[in-house]
N, C-alpha and C positions, 0 to 999 in steps of 0.2 A: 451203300448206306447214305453218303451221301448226295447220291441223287437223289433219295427217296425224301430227304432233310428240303432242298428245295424246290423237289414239288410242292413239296406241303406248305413251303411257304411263298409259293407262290399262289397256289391255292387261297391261300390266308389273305393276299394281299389283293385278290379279283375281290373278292367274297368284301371285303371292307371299302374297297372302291364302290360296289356295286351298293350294297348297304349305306355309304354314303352318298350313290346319286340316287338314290330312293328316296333318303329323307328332304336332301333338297329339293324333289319336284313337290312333295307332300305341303311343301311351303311354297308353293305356287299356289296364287290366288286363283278362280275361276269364275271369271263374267260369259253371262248367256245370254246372247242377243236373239230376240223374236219377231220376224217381221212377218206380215201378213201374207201377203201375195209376191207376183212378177206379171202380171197382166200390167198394171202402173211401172214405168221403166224405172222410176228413182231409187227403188229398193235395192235393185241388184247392183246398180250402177253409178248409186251415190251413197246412198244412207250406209250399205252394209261396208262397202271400201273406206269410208272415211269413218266411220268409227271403227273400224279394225286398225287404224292408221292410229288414229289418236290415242286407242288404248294402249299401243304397244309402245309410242313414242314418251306415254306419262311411267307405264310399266313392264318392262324388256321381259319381266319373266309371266309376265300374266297370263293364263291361259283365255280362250275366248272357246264358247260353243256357240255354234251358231244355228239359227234354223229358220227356216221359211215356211208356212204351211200351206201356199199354197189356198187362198181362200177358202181354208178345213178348218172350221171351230173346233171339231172334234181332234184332228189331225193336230191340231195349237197344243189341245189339253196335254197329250201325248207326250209331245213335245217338252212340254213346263216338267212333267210328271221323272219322265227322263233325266231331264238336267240336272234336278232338286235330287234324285237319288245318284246322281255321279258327284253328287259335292260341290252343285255352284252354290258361291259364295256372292253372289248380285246378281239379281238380274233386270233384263231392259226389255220390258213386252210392247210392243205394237199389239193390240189385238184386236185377233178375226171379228169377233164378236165378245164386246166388253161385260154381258152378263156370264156367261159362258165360262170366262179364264176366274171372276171372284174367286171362284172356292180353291184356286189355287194361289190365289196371291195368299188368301187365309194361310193356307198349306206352307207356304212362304215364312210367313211372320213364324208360324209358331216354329218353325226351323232357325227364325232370329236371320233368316236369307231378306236384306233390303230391294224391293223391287223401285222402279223408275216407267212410269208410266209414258212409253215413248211416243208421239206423237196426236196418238187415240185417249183421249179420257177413260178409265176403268172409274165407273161410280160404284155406288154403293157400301162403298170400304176403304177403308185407309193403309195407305203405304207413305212409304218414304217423298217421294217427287214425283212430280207432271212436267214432261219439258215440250214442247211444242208450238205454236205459234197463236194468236190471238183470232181466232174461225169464226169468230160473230165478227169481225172486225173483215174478214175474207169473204165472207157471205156480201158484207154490202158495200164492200170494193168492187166487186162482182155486180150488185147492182148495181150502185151507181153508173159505172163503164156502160152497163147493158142502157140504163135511161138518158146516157147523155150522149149514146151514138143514137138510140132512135129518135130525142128531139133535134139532134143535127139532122139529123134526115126526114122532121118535118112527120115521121109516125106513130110519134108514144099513144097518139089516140084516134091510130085510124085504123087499128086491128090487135092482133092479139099475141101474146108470146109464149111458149113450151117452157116450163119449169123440168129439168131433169137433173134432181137432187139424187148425193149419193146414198150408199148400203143403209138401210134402218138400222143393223147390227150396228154401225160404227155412231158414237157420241158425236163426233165431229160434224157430220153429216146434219146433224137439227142444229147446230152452230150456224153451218154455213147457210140454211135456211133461215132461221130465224133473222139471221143479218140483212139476206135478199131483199124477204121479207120486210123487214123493216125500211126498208128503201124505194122498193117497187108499189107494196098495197096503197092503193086508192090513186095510184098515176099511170097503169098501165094496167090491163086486160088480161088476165093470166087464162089462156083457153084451156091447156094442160096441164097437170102437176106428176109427177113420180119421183117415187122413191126406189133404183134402180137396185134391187139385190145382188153384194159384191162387186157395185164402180164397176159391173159388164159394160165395156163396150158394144157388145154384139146384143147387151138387152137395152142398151140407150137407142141404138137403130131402130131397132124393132119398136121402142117407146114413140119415136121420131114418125115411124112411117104410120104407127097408131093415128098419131098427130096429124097429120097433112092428110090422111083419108078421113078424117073426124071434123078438120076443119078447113080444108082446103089452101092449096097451095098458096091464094092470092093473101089471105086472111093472115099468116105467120110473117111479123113483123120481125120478131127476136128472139132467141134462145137462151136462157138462163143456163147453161151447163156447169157443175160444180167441179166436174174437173175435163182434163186434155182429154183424159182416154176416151170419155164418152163426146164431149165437143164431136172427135174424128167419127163416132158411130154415127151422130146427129148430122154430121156431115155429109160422111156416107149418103144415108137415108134422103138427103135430099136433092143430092149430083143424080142419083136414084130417080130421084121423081121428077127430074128433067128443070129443078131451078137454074137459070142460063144467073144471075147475081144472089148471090148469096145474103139471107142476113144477117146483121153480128151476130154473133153466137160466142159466151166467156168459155174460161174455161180455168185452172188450176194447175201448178208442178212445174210450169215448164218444160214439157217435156219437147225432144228434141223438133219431132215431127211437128207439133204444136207450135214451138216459135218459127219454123219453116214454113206452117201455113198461115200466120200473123202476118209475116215479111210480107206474104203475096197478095196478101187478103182473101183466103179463106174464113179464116177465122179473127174476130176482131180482137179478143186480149187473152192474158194469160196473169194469174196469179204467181209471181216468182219468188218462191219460199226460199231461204239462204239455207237451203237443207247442210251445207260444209254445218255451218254454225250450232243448227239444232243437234245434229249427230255427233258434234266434236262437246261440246257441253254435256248429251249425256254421256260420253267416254268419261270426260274426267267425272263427274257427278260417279258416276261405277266405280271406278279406279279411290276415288276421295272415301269411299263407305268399306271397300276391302282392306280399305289402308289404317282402320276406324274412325274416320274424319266425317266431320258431317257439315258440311255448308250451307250458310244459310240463302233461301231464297228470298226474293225479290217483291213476291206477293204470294196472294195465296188464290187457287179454286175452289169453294167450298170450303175441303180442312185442311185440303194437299197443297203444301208449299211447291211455288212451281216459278219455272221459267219459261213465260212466253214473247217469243221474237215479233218481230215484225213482218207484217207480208207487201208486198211491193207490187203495183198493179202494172202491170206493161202491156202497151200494144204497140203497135211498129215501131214510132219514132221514138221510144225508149230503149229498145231493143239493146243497140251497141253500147249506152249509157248504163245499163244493169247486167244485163246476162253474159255481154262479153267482156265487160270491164271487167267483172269480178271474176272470168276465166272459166265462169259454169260451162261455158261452151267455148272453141276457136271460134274464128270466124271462117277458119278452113273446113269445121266441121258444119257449119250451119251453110254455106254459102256454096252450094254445091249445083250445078251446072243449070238444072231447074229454077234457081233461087240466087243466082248470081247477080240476074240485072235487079231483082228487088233487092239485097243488100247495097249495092252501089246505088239508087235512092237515097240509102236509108243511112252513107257512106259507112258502110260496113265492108272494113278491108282486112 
C-alpha cells in the first residue's frame, strides 16, 4: 500500500513539474526572421548570425523562427503563413518581392503581430518600422565612384557604360537607380541598362556578354553594378571576352570576394553597409515590441517610422580603414596567398 501511496505521488509531482514547464515556455516570446535568398553571402553569414546574437543577448528566453526562401515569393508567403499560425509574436521580413508579402503583413496587424520591414521597403501599407540603410543615397555613391574613376582615366566622354541594376521585385533596387541616376545622366553615355531578376549573378553575365556583343569591347568604359554578386558575373563575362584591363565596375555588401578583388583591381569599389548595426537594431526593435515597448524612430519613409544607416563607399585604399577596422573581415581572412602582395600595398596586416 505504501508503495502504491508514492507512486502516485510521484506521479503527481512529474505531472506538475511538467505542467509547470509547459506554462513557462507558453510565455516565451516568438520573433520570425525572414530573409530572402543565399546567392548574396551577407544573409547567412552576417544578418541571420548577428541578429540571432542580439535577440538572445536583449532576451535569454525569446524564441526565434527563422527562414530563408530562397528567392521564392511564393515560398516567403509560406513561410509568413507558417509562422503567424505557430504564434509569432514580431516579425522581421526582408522580402522576395515586396508586393507579394502585403496581404500578409495585413494578416499580421489584424493578429495585432508588429512586423519590421528589414532591409527591403514593403510599400503600400503600413506596419510598425523600416530599418535599413539610405539606397538613394548608395545609388549615387555608386555613381559618383563609377564618374570619378572614369574622369581620372580621362573617359567619362569617350564611350560608354553598362547599367546593371538589381531585382524589379526589390523597392531597393529603384533606390539605388534612381541615386545613379541622379549622378551619372547628362555626364556619361549609358549604352545598356537592366534590371537583373533576383541580384542573379549568372543573369548579370549574360546581361554583361549582351553588352560587349551589342556594343563592343573597345566601347565599354564603366560598369554601374548595384551589387558584388553581379559586379563578379560582369566580371566574369568580360575575363570571357578576353579584356587583358579591366574597367571600374561598383559594386554593393561587401562581400568577401568582392573586397579581394578591389585589393587587386579587379573591381574598383564596394558599397560597405555596417550590416552588425542594421541587424542588431532590428533585434532590439523585435525584442522592444514583444516586450510592449514601442520606440521611437528617427525619421520617417512615407508613413513608416524607420531607421536608416549610413553606407560607406570603399575602394582599396579604404579598405583596412573600414572593413578591417571594424572586424567585418580579418585580415587573415582577406589576405590570402593570391591577395597577399596587394594587401601589403594597401598595409593590410
Amino acid at each position: 500500500m505504501r508503495a502504491r501511496i508514492v507512486a502516485v505521488l510521484a506521479l503527481l509531482l512529474v505531472t506538475a513539474c511538467s505542467n509547470g514547464s509547459s506554462s513557462g515556455d507558453s510565455d516565451a516570446k516568438t520573433i520570425a526572421l525572414f530573409l530572402p535568398e543565399s546567392k548574396t553571402t551577407r544573409y547567412e553569414a552576417f544578418d541571420r548570425p548577428l541578429f540571432e546574437a542580439k535577440v538572445k543577448a536583449l532576451c535569454a528566453d525569446c524564441k526565434i523562427l527563422y527562414s530563408n526562401a530562397d528567392q521564392d515569393a511564393a515560398k516567403q508567403q509560406q513561410q509568413i503563413e507558417a509562422a503567424l499560425t505557430q504564434g509569432a509574436d514580431a516579425l522581421v521580413l526582408d522580402a522576395v518581392d515586396a508586393g507579394a508579402v502585403a496581404p500578409l503583413v495585413n494578416q499580421a496587424k489584424q493578429k495585432d503581430v508588429p512586423v519590421i520591414a528589414y532591409d527591403r521597403l514593403i510599400t503600400g501599407i503600413t506596419y510598425e518600422y523600416y530599418v535599413s540603410f539610405n539606397n538613394v543615397r548608395v545609388g549615387e555613391m555608386q555613381g559618383q565612384a563609377l564618374l570619378d574613376a572614369l574622369t581620372k582615366a580621362g573617359t567619362a566622354d569617350t564611350g560608354q557604360i553598362v547599367m546593371i541594376n538589381g531585382a524589379p521585385t526589390d523597392p531597393s533596387s529603384a533606390d539605388y537607380k534612381k541615386g545613379a541616376h541622379n549622378v551619372l545622366d547628362g555626364k556619361v553615355k549609358i549604352g545598356r541598362e537592366f534590371d537583373t531578376p533576383d541580384w542573379s549573378p549568372d543573369k548579370a553575365q549574360q546581361e554583361m556578354e549582351q553588352s560587349i556583343t551589342a556594343l563592343g569591347r573597345q566601347s565599354i568604359v564603366g560598369v554601374l553594378s548595384a551589387n558584388d554578386g553581379m559586379a563578379g558575373g560582369a566580371i566574369a563575362a568580360m575575363k570571357r571576352a578576353g579584356y587583358t584591363t579591366l574597367p571600374p565596375i561598383t559594386g554593393q555588401d561587401a562581400e568577401l570576394a568582392a573586397v579581394q578583388r578591389i585589393l587587386t583591381g579587379e573591381q574598383y569599389m564596394t558599397i560597405y553597409l555596417d550590416i552588425r548595426s542594421e541587424a542588431e537594431k532590428a533585434a532590439e526593435l523585435a525584442v522592444a515590441m514583444v516586450k510592449g515597448e514601442k520606440p521611437t524612430a528617427p525619421t520617417k519613409v512615407g508613413e513608416i517610422p524607420a531607421f536608416l544607416l549610413d553606407p560607406i563607399p570603399v575602394t582599396a585604399d579604404k579598405v583596412g580603414d573600414t572593413i578591417v577596422k571594424d572586424g567585418f573581415y580579418r585580415a587573415a581572412d582577406l589576405c590570402t596567398a593570391e591577395v597577399k602582395a596587394a594587401c601589403d600595398r594597401q598595409g593590410i596586416k
